[in-house]
C-alpha positions as CSV (number, residue, x, y, z in Angstrom):
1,X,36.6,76.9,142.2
2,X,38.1,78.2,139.2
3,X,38.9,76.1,136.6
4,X,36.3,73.4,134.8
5,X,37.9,71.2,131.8
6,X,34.7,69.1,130.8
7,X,36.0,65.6,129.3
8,X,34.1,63.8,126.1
9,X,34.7,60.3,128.2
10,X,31.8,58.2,129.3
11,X,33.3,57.8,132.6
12,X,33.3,61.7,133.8
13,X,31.6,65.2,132.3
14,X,33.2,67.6,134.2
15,X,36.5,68.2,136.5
16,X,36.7,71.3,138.5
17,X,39.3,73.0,140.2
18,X,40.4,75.8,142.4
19,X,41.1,76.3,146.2
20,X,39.4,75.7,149.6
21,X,40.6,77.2,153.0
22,X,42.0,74.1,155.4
23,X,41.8,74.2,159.2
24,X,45.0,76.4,159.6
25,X,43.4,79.0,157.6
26,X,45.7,78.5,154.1
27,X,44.7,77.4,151.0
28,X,44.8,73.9,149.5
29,X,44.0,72.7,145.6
30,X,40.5,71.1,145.8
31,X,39.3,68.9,143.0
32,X,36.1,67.4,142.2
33,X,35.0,65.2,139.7
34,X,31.5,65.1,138.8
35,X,29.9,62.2,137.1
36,X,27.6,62.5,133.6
37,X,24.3,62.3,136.0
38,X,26.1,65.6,138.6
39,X,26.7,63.3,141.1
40,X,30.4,63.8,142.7
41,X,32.6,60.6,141.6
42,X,35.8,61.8,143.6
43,X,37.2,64.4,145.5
44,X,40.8,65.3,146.2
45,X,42.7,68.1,147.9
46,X,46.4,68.9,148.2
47,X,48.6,70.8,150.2
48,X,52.0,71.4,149.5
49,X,55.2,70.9,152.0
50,X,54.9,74.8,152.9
51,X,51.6,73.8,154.2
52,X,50.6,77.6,153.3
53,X,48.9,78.8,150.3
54,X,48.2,76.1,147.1
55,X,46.3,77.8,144.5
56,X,45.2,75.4,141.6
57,X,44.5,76.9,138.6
58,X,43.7,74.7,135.8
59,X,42.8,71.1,134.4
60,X,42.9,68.8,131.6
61,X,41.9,65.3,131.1
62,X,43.0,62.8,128.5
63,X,41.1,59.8,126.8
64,X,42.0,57.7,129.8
65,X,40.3,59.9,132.3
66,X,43.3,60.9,134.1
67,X,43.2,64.4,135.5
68,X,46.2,66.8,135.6
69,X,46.2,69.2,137.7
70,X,48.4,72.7,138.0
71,X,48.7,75.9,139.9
72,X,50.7,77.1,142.8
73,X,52.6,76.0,145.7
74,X,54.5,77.6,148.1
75,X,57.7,75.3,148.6
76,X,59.5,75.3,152.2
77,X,63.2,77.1,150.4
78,X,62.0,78.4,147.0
79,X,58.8,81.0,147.5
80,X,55.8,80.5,145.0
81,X,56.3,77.6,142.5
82,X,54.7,75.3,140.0
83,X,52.8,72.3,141.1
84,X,51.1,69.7,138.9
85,X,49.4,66.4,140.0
86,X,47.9,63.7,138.4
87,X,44.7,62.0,139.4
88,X,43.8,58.3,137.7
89,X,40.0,58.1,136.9
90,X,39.4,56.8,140.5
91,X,40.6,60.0,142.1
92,X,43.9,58.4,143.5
93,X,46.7,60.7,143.2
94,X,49.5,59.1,140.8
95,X,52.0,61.8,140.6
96,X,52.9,65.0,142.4
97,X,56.0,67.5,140.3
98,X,56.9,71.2,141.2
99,X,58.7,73.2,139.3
100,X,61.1,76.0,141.3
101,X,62.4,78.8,138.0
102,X,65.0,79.8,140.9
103,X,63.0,82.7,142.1
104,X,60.5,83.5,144.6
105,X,57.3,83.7,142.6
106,X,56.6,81.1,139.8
107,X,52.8,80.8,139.1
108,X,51.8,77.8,136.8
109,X,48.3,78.6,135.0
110,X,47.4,76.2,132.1
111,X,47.7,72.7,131.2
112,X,47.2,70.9,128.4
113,X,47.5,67.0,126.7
114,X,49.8,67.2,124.2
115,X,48.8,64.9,121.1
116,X,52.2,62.7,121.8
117,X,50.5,62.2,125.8
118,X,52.8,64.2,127.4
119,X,51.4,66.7,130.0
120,X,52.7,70.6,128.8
121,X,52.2,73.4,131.7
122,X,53.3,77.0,131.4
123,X,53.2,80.0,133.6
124,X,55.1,82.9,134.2
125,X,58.6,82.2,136.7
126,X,60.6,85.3,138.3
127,X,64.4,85.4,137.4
128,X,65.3,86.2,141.1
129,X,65.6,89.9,140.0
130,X,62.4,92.1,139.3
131,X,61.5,90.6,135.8
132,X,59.3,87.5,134.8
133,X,59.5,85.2,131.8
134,X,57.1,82.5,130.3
135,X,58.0,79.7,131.1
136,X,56.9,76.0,129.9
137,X,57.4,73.1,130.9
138,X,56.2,69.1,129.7
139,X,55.8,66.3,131.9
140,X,56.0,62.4,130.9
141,X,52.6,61.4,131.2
142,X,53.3,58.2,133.3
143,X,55.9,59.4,135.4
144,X,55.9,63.2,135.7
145,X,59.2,63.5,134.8
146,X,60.3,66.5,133.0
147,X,61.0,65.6,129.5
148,X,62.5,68.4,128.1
149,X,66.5,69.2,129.6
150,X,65.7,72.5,129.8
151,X,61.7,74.2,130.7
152,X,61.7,76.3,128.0
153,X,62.3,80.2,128.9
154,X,60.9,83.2,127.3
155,X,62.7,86.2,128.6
156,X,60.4,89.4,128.6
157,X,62.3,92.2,130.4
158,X,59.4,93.1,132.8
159,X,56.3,91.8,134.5
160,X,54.9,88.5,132.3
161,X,51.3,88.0,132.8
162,X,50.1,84.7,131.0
163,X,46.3,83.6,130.7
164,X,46.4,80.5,128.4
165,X,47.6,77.4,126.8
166,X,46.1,76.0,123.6
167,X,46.0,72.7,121.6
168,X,44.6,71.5,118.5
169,X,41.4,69.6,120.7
170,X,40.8,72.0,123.6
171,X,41.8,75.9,124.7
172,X,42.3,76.0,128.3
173,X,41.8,79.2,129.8
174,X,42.9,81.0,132.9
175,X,40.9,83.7,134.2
């Protein structure tokens, strides 16, 4: 696993991410949520419409103890892309969003609740040539629609390697 966002809710203490290996030897996300006490409360897993490798990568939780969920996904046309899920506080999966930056490798790895509820992910996306940019993107909390017209593009002429996302309440960190 290897993400854990720890919520101050009474109804979980601790989400954690990351990948298992399915029965056709790929990856899938895996998420578990753990209860105050350790016990599990839920468990989910996802696997994307490549069916090949899904790498999540990082969590956050908001007061309602919905989980979001973002990493990687390999799409069946578009290569490596983003891929963020919400999970209720039951476990049941509400939404599923990918993002395709029109290359072949785009790698979501943070996630954070912005103070207005909306869910903000960023990453790094390949501009189809041989050069990255950061790239973010935020989500309508309810619906996972992408609220802003355009994700928001940082241009940076080579290879982009990103490792966070912070907020005024929590600093999510990708490792």
């Amino acid at each position: 696993m290897t993400g854990v966002q720890t919520c101050a809710l009474p109804i979980c203490n601790a989400v954690v991410v990351g990948e298992s290996t399915s029965i056709d030897g790929f990856t899938d996300y895996s998420v578990v949520s753990y209860a105050a006490n350790g016990e599990t409360r839920w468990r989910g897993r996802f696997d994307g419409s490549a069916q090949f490798m899904d790498e999540a990568r990082a969590v956050a939780t908001d007061p309602a103890g919905n989980s979001y969920i973002t990493g990687t996904s390999y799409g069946t046309e578009t290569g490596a892309d983003f891929q963020t899920l919400k999970y209720d506080a039951d476990g049941n999966l509400v939404w599923s969003i990918g993002y395709d930056g029109g290359g072949t490798q785009d790698e979501a790895v943070a996630v954070a609740v912005a103070n207005d509820g909306s869910i903000v992910v960023t990453g790094t996306a390949s501009d189809g040539q041989s050069n990255s940019d950061y790239v973010t993107v935020r989500y309508a909390q309810q619906s996972g629609f992408v609220q802003t017209p355009t994700p928001q593009r940082v241009p940076i002429g080579g290879t982009a390697v990103l490792r966070g996302i912070f907020n005024s309440t929590h600093a999510i960190l990708y490792q």
